[in-house]
Backbone atoms as SQL, in Angstrom:
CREATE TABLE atoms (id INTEGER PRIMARY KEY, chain TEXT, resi INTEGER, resn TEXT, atom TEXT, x REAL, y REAL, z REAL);
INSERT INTO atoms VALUES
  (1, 'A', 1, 'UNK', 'N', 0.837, -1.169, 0.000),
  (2, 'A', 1, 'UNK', 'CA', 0.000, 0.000, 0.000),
  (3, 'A', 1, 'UNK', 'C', 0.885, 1.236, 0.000),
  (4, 'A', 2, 'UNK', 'N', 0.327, 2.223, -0.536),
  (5, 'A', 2, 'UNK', 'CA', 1.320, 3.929, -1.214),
  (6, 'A', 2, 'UNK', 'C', 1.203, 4.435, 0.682),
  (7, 'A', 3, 'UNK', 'N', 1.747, 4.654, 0.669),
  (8, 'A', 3, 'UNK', 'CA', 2.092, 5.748, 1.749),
  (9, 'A', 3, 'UNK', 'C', 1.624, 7.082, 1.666),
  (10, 'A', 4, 'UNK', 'N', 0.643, 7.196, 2.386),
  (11, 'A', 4, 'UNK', 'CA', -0.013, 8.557, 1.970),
  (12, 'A', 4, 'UNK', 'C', 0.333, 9.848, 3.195),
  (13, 'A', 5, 'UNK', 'N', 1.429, 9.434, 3.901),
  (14, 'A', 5, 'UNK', 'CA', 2.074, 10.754, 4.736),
  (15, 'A', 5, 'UNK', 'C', 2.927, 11.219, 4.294),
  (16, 'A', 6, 'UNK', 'N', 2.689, 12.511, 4.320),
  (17, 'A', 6, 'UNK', 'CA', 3.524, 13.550, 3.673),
  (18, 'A', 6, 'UNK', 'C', 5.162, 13.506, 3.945),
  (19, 'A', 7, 'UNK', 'N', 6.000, 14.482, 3.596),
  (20, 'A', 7, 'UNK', 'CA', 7.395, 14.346, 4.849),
  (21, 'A', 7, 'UNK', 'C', 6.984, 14.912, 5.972),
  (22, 'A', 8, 'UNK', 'N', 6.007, 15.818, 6.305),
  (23, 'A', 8, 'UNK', 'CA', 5.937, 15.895, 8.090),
  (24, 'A', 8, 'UNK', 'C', 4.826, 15.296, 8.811),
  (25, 'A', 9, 'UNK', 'N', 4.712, 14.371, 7.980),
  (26, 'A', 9, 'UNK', 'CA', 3.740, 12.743, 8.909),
  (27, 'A', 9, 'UNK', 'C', 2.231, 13.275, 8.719),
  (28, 'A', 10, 'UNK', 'N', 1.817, 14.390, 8.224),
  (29, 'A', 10, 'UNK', 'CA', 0.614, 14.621, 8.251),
  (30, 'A', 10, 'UNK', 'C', -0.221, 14.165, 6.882),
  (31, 'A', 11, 'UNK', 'N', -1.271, 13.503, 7.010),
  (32, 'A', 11, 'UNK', 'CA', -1.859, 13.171, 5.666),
  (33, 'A', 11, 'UNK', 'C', -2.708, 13.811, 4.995),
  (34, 'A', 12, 'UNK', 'N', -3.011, 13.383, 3.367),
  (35, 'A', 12, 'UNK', 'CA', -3.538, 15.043, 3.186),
  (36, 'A', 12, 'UNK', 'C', -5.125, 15.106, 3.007),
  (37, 'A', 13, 'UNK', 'N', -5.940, 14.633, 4.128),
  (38, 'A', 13, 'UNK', 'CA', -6.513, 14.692, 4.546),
  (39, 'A', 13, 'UNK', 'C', -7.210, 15.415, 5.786),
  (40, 'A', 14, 'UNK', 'N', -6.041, 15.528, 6.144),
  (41, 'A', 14, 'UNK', 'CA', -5.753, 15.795, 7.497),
  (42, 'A', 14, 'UNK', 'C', -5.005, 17.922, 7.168),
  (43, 'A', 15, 'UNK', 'N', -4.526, 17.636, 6.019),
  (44, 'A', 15, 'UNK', 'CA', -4.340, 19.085, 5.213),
  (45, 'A', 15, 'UNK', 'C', -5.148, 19.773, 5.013),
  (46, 'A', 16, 'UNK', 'N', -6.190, 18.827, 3.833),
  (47, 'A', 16, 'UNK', 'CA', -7.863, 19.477, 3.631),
  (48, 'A', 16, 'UNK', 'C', -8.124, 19.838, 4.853),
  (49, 'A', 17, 'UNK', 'N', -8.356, 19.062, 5.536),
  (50, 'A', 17, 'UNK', 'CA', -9.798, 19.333, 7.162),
  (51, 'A', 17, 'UNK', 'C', -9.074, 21.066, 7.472),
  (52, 'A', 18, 'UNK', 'N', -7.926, 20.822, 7.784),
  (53, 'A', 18, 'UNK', 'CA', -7.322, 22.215, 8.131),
  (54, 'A', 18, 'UNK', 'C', -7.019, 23.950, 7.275),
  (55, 'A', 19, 'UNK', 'N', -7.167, 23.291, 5.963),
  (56, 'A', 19, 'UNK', 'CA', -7.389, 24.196, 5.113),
  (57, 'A', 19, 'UNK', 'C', -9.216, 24.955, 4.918),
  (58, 'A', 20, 'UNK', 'N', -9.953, 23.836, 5.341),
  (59, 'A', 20, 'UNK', 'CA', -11.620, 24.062, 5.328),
  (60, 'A', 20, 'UNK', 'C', -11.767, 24.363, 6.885),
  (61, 'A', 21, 'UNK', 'N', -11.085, 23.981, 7.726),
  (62, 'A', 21, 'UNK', 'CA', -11.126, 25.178, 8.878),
  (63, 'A', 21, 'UNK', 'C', -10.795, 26.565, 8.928),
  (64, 'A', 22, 'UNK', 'N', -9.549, 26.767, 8.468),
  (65, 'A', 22, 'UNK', 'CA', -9.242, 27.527, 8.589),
  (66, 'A', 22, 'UNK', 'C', -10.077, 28.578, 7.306),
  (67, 'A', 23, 'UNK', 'N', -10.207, 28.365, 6.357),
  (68, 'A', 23, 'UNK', 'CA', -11.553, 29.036, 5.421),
  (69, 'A', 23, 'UNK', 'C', -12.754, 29.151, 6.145),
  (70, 'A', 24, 'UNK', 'N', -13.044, 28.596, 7.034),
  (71, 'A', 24, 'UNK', 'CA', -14.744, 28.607, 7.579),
  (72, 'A', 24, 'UNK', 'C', -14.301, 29.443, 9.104),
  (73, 'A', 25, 'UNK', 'N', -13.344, 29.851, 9.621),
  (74, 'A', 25, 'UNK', 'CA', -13.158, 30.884, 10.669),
  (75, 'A', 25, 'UNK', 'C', -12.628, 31.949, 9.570),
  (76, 'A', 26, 'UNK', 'N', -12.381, 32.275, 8.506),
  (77, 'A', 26, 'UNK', 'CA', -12.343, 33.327, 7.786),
  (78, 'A', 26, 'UNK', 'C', -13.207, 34.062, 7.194),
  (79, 'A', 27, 'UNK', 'N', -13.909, 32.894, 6.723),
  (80, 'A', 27, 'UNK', 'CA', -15.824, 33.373, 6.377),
  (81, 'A', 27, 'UNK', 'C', -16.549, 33.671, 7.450),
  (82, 'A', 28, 'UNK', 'N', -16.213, 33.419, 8.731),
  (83, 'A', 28, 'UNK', 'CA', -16.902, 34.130, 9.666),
  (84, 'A', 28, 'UNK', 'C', -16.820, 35.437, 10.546),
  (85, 'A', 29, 'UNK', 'N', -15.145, 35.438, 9.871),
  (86, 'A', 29, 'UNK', 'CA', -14.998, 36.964, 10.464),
  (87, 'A', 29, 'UNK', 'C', -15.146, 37.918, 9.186),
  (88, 'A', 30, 'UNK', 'N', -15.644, 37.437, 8.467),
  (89, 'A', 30, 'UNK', 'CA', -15.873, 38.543, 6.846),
  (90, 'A', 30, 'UNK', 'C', -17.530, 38.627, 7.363),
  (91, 'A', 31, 'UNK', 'N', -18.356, 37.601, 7.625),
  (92, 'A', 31, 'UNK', 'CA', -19.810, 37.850, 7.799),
  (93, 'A', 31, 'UNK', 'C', -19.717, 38.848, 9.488),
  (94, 'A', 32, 'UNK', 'N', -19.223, 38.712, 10.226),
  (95, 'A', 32, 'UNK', 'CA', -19.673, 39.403, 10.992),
  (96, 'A', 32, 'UNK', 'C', -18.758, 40.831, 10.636),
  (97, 'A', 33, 'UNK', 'N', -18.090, 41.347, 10.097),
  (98, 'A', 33, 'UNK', 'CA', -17.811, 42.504, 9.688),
  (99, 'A', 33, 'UNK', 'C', -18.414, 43.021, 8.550),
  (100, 'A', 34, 'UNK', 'N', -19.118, 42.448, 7.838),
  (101, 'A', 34, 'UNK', 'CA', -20.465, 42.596, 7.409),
  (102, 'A', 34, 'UNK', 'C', -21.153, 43.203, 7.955),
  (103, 'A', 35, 'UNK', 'N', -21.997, 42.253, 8.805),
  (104, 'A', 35, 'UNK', 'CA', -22.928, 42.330, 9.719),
  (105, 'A', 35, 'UNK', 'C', -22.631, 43.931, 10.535),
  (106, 'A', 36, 'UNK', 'N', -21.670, 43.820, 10.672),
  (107, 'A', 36, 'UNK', 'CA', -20.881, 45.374, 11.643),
  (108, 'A', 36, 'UNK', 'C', -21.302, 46.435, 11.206),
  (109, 'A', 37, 'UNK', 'N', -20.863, 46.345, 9.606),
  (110, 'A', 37, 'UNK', 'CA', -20.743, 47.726, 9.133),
  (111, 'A', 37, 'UNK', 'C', -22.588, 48.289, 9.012),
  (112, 'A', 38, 'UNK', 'N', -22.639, 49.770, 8.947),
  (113, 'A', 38, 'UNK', 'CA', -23.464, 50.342, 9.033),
  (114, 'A', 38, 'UNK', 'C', -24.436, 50.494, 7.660),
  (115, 'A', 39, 'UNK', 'N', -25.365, 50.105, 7.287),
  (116, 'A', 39, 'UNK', 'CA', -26.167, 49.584, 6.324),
  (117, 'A', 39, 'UNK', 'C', -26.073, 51.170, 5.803),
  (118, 'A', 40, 'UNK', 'N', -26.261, 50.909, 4.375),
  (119, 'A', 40, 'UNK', 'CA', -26.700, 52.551, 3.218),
  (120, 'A', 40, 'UNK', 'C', -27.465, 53.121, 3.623),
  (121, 'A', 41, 'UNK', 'N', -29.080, 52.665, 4.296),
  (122, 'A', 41, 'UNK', 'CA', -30.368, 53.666, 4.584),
  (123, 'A', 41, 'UNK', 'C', -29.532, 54.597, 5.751),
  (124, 'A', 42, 'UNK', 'N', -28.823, 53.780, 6.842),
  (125, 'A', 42, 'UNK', 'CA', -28.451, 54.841, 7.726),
  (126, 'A', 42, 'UNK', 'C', -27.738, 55.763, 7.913),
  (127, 'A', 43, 'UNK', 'N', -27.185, 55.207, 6.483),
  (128, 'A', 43, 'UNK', 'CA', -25.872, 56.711, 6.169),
  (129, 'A', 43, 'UNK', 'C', -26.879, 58.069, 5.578),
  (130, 'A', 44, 'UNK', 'N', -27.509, 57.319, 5.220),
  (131, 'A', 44, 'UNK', 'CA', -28.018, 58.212, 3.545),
  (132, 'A', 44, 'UNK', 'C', -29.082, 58.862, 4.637),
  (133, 'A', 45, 'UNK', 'N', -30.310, 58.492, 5.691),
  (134, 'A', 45, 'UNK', 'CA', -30.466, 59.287, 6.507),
  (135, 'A', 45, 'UNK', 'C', -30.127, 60.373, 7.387),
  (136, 'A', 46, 'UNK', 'N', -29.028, 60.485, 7.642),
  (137, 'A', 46, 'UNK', 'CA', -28.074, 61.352, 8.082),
  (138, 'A', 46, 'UNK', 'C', -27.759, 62.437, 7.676),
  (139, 'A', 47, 'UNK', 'N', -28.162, 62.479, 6.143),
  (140, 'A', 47, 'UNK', 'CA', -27.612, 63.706, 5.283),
  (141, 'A', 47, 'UNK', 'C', -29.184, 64.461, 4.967),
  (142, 'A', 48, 'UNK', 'N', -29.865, 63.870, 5.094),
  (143, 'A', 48, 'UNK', 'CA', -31.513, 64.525, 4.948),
  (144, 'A', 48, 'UNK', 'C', -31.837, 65.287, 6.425),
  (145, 'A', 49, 'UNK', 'N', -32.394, 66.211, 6.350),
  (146, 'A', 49, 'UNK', 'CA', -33.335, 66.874, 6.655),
  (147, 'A', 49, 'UNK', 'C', -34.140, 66.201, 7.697),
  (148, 'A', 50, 'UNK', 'N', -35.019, 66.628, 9.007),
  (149, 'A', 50, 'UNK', 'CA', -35.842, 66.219, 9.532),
  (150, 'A', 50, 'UNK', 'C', -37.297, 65.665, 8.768),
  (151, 'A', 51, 'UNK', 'N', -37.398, 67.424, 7.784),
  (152, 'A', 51, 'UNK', 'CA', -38.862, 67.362, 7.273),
  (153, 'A', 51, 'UNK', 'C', -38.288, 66.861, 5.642),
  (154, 'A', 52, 'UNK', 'N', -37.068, 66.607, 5.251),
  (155, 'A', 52, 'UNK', 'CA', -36.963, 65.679, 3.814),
  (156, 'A', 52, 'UNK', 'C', -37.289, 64.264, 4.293),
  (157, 'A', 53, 'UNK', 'N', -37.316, 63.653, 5.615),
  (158, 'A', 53, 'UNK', 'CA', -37.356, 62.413, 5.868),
  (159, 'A', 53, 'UNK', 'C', -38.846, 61.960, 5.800),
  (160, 'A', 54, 'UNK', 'N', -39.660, 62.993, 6.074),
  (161, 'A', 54, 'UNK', 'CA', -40.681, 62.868, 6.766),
  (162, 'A', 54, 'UNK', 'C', -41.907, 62.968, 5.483),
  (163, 'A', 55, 'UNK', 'N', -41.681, 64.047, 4.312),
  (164, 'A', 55, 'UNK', 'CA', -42.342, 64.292, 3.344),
  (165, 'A', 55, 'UNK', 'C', -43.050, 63.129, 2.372),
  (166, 'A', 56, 'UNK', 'N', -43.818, 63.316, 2.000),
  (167, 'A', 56, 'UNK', 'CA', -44.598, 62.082, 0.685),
  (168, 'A', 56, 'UNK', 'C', -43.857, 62.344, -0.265),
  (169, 'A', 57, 'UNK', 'N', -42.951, 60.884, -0.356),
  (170, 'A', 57, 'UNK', 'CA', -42.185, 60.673, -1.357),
  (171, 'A', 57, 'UNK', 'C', -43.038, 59.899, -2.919),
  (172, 'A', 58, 'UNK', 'N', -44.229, 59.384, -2.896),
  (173, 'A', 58, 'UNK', 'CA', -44.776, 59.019, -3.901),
  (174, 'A', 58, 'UNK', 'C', -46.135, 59.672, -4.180),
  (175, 'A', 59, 'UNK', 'N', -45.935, 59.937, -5.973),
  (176, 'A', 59, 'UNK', 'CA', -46.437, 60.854, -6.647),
  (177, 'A', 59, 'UNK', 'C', -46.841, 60.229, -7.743),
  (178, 'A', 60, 'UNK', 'N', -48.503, 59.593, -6.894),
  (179, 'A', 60, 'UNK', 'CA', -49.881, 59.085, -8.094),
  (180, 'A', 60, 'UNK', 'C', -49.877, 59.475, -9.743),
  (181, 'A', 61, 'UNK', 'N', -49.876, 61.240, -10.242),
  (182, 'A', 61, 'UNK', 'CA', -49.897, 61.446, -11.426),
  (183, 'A', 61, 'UNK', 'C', -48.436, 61.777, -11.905),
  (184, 'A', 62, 'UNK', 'N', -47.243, 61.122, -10.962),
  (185, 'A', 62, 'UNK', 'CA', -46.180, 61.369, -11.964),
  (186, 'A', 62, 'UNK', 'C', -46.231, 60.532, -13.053),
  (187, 'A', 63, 'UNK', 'N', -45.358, 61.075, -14.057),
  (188, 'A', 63, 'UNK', 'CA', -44.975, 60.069, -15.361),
  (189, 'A', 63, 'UNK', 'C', -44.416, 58.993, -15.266),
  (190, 'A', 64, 'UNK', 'N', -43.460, 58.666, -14.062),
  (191, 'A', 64, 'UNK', 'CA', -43.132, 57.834, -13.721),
  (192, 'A', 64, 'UNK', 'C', -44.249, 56.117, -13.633),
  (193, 'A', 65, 'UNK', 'N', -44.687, 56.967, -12.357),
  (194, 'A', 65, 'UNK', 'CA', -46.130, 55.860, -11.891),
  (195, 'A', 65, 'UNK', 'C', -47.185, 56.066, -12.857),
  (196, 'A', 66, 'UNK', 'N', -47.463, 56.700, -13.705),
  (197, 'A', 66, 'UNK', 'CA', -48.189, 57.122, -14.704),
  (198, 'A', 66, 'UNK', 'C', -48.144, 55.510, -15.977),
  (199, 'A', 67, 'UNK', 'N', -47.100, 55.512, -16.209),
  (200, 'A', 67, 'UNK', 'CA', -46.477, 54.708, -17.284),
  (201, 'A', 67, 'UNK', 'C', -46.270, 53.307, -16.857),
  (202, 'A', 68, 'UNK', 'N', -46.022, 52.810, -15.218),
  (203, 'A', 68, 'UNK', 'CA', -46.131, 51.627, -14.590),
  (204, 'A', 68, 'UNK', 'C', -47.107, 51.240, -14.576),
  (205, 'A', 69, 'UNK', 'N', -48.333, 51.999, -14.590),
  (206, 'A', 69, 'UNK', 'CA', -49.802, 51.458, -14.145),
  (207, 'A', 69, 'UNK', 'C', -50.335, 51.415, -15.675),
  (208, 'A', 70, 'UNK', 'N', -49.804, 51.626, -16.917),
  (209, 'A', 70, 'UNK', 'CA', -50.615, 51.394, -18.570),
  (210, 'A', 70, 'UNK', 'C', -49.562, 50.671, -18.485),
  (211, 'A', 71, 'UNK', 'N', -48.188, 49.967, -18.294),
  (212, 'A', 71, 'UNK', 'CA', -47.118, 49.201, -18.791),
  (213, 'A', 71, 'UNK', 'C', -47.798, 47.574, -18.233),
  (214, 'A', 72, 'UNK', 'N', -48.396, 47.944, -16.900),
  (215, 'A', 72, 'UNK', 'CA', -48.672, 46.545, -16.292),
  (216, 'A', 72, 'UNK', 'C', -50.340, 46.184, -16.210),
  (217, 'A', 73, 'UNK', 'N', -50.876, 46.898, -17.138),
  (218, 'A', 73, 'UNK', 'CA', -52.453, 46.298, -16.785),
  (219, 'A', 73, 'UNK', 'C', -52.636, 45.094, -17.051),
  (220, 'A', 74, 'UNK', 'N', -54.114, 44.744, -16.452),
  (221, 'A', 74, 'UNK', 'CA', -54.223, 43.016, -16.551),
  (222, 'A', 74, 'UNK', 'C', -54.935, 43.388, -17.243);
């Protein structure tokens, strides 16, 4: 039978397992620094106004919504 230890006795099996550890404590400190950082709405709030936050942002006879509501009739 082949000899499947390396020259420093470790097999490479035993390589994998440690290479997919060490990747899966790396993916977890990338998701929780993720998780950390401060999402876009709360930046982008910050730079508005009390009463820009607060105002009616949607507008029934714009052209916009105008053209969604004849683009999608049933």
């Amino acid at each position: 039978m082949a000899d499947t230890n390396d020259k420093n006795g470790a097999s490479p099996v035993a390589d994998r397992r440690g290479f997919l550890k060490a990747l899966t404590g790396a993916s977890a400190v990338a998701a929780t620094a993720v998780v950390a950082a401060e999402p876009a709405e709360a930046q982008s709030t910050g730079r508005e106004s009390r009463d820009e936050r607060v105002k009616a942002r949607y507008q029934a006879n714009s052209a916009e919504v105008q053209n969604f509501y004849r683009t999608n009739r049933y």
